[in-house]
C-alpha positions in Angstrom: 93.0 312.2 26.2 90.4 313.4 23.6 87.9 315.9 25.7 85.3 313.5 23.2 86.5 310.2 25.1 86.6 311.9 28.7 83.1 313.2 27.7 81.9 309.7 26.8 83.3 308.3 29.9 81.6 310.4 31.9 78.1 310.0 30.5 78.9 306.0 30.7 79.6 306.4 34.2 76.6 308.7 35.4 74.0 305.6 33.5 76.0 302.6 35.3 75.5 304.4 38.9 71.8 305.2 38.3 71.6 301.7 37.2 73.2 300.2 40.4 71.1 302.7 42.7 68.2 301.8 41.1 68.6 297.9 40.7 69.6 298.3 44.9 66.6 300.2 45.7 64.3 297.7 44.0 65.6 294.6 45.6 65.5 296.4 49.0 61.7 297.2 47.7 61.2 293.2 46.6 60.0 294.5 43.4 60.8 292.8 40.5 64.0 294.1 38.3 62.8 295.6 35.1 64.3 298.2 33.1 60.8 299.5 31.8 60.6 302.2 34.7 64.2 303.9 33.9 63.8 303.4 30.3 62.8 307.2 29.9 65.4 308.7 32.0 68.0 307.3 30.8 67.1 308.0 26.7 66.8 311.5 28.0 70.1 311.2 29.8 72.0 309.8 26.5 70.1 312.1 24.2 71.4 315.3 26.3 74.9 313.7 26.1 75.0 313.2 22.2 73.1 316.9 22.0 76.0 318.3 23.4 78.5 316.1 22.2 77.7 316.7 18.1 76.4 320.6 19.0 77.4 322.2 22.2 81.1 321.3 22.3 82.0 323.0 19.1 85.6 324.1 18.1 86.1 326.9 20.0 85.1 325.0 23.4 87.8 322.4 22.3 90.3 325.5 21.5 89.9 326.2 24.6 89.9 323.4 26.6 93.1 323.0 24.9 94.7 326.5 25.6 93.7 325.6 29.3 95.8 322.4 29.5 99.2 323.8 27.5 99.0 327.5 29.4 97.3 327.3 32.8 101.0 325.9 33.9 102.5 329.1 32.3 99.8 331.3 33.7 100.7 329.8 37.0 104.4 330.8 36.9 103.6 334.1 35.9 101.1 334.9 38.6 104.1 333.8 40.4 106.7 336.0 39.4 108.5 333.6 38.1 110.7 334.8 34.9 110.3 333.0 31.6 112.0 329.8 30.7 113.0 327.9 28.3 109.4 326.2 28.3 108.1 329.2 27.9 109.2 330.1 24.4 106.8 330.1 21.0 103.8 330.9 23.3 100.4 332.4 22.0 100.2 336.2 23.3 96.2 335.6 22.3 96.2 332.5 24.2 98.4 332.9 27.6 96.2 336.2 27.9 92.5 334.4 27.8 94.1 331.8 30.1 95.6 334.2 32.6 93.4 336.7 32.2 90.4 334.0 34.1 92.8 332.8 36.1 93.8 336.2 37.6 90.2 336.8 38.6 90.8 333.7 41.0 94.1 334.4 41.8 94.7 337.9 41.7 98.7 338.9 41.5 100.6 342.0 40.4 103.0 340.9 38.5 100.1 339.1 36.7 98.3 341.8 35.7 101.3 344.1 34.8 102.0 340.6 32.3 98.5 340.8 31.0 98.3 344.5 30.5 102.1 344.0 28.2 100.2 341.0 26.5 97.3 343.5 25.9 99.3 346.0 24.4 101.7 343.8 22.2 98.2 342.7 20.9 97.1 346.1 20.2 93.9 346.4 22.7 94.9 349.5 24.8 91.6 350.0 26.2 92.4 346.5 28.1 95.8 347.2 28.9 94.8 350.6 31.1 92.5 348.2 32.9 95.2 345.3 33.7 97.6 348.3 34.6 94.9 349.6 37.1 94.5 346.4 38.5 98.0 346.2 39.0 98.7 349.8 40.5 95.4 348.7 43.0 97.8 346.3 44.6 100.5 348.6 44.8 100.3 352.1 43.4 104.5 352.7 44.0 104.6 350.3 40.8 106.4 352.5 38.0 106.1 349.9 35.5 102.6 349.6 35.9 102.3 353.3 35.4 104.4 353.2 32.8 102.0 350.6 31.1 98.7 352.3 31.6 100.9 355.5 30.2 101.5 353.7 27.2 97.8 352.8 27.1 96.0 356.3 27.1 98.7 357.3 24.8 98.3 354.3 22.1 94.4 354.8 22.2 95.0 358.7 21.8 96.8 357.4 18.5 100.2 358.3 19.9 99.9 361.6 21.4 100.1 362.7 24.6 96.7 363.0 26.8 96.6 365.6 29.6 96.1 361.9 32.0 99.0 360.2 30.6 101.0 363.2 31.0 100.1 362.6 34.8 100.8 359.3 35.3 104.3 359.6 33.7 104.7 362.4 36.2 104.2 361.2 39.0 106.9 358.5 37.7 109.1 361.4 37.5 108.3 363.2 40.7 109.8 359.7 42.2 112.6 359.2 40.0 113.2 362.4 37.5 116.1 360.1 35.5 113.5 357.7 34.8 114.9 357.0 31.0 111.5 355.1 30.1 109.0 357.6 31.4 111.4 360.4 29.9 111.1 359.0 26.4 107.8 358.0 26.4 107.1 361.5 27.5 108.9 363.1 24.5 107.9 361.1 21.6 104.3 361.5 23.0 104.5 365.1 23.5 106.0 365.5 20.1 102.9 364.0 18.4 100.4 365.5 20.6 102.3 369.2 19.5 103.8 369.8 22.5 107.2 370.5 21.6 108.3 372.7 24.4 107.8 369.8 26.7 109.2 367.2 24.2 112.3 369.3 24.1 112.7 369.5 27.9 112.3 365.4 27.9 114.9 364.9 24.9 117.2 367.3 26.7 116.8 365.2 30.1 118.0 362.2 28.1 120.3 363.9 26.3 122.7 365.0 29.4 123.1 361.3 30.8 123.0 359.7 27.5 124.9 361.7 24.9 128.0 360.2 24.4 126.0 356.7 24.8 124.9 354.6 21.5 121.6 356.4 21.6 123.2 360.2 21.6 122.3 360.9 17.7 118.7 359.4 18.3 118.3 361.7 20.9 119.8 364.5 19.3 117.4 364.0 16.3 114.6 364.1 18.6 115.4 367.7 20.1 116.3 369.1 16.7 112.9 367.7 15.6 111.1 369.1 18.0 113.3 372.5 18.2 112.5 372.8 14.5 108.6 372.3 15.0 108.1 374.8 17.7 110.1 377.3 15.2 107.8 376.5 12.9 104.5 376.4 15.2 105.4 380.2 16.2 105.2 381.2 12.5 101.9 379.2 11.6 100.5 380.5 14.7 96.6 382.3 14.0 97.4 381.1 10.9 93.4 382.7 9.3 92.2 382.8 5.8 88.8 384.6 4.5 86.6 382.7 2.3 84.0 384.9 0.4 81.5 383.2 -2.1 80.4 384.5 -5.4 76.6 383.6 -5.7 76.6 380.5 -3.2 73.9 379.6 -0.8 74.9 380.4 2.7 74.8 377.5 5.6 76.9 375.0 4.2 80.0 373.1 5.0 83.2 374.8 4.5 86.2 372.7 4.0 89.8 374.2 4.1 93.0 372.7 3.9 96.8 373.5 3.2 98.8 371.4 1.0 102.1 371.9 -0.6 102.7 373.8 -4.0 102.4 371.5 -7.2 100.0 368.5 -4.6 96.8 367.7 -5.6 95.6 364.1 -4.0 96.3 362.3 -0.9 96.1 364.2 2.7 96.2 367.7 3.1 99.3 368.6 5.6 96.2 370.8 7.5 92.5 370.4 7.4 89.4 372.2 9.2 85.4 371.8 8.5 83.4 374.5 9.4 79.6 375.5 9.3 79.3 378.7 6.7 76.9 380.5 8.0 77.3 383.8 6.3 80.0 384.7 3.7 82.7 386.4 4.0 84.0 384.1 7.1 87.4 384.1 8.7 88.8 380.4 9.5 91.8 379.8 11.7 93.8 376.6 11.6 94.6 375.3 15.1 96.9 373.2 16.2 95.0 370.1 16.4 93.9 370.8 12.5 97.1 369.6 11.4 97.7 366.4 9.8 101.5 365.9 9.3 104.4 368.0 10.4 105.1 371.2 9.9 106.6 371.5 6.5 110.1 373.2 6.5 109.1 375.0 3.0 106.6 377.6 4.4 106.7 379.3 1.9 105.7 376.5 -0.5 102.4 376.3 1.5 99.0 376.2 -0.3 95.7 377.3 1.1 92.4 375.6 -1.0 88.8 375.2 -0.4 85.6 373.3 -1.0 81.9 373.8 0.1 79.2 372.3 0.0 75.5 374.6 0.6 74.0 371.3 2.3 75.3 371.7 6.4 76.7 368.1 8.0 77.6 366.9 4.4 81.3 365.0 4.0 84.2 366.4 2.1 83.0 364.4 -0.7 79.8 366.1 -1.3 81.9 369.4 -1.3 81.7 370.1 -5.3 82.0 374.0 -5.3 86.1 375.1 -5.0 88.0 378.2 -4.3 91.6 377.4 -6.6 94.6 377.3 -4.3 96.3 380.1 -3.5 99.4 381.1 -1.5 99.8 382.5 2.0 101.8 385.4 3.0 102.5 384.4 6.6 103.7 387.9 7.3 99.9 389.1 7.4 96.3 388.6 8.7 94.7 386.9 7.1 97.2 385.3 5.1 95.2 384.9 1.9 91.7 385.2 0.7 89.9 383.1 -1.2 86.7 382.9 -3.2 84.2 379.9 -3.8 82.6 379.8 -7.1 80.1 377.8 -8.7 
């Protein structure tokens, strides 16, 4: 039924009873029936009920009224642990997760918020996903899935790298069960993009002595050479310092540096670092976190460049003085020198 008829209904009903009370009460009185006296309530009554009817219940109320009836039976199951049926194909992730999500504050259930927090993340909210997971891990904190999730949810918001807290949850996943295969591969693909490649190394090697003759062997043997390969290359880029001097340039500006390959000139810079210049010449060393991609294979095709800018705070943009690229000698400190000019 139309949530417009049931509404009607309603407001029909609430005027016939307040009619029947009243019409009682006056012949108990003696008074003489006359709809003059509950003229004025009831306009107010009807007016309220077409107010909401043509401006409160707009068409997310009815959105929702209708998620409410098609998923609360879902939601239900779920909250449950019930696994899904055929019935529960073609579902809204958007929708089950408004309807469970008010349900679960009601009916509170762990494998209903671990199913929220996945809905959460398959919609790309991690923030709210770590919250389900806690919820989940407050009913029983043994729950490695749960961990698992809110894992997966510092490391999505981190922009896939691994956070010193995620790193502790998957731990303690480990401590319990050190041939966890979903805790050791989230732990290496995170650690790979966070730079930690001694630790992503350890992880693919974990996975690779159960599950090297399996179907995922050469994924896993990718992943060590990968990271093998970057800590090879993080040793060598290591302190990696250039001086900038500046030929008749206002000191206390922004200093951009950045390294790109030989023969680039657009797009983004494999490494980039903003500084405050407050006095020329200055040393700058790229850091870890100052990298933007991976660590080319071609060092030696590396570029070193520059921009500044003599207003401090300013964006990259503004940056309209340039020291021309210049190759780096890895083999010494600093590895190249470079001069801004007007």
């Amino acid at each position: 039924m139309s949530p417009f008829i049931v509404l009607i209904v309603v407001l029909l009903a609430a005027l016939l009873v307040c009619f029947l009370l009243w019409r009682r009460e006056s012949r108990a009185a003696g008074a003489p029936l006359s709809i003059t006296g509950l003229a004025i309530p009831l306009l107010v009554v009807a007016v309220a009920g077409l107010g909401y009817l043509t401006i409160g219940l707009d068409r997310n109320t009815l959105d929702w009224l209708a998620d409410q009836r098609r998923y609360d039976p879902v939601a239900e199951r779920v909250i449950a642990g019930e696994a899904p049926g055929e019935q529960d194909q073609d579902i809204s992730a958007a929708a089950l997760t408004r309807v469970l999500q008010s349900r679960l504050v009601r009916e509170p259930s762990l494998t209903g918020w671990y199913t929220l927090g996945l809905l959460y993340d398959q919609l790309g909210a991690p923030a709210q996903a770590q919250e389900a997971a806690r919820r989940a891990l407050e009913m029983d904190p043994d729950d490695h899935a749960a961990r698992l999730l809110l894992a997966r949810g510092l490391i999505a918001q981190a922009d896939g790298r691994l956070t010193d807290e995620a790193q502790a949850e998957i731990a303690r996943v480990l401590a319990d069960n050190p041939r966890h295969d979903g805790a050791l591969m989230l732990q290496a693909m995170a650690a790979n993009e966070a730079r930690r490649f001694d630790l992503a190394a350890r992880s693919w090697r974990a996975l690779l002595a159960r599950h090297g003759d399996g179907e995922a062997g050469d994924l896993i043997r990718r992943g060590l050479a990968q990271a093998e390969q970057q800590r090879e290359r993080s040793e060598q880029l290591q302190g990696l310092t250039v001086t900038v001097q500046a030929d008749d340039v206002p000191e206390g500006g922004t200093l951009f540096v950045f390294l790109r390959r030989a023969g680039e000139s657009g797009g983004q810079p494999l490494a980039a670092r903003r500084v405050l210049a407050e006095s020329f010449p200055i040393q700058v060393t790229l850091r870890p976190g100052d990298w933007l991609q991976a660590y080319p294979a071609e060092l030696d095709q590396l570029r070193v460049a520059a921009r500044y800018t003599p207003a401090p705070g300013s964006s990259v943009d503004q940056a309209n003085l340039n020291a021309a690229p210049t190759a780096l000698d890895l083999s010494r400190r600093p590895a190249a020198s470079l001069t801004i000019r007007r």
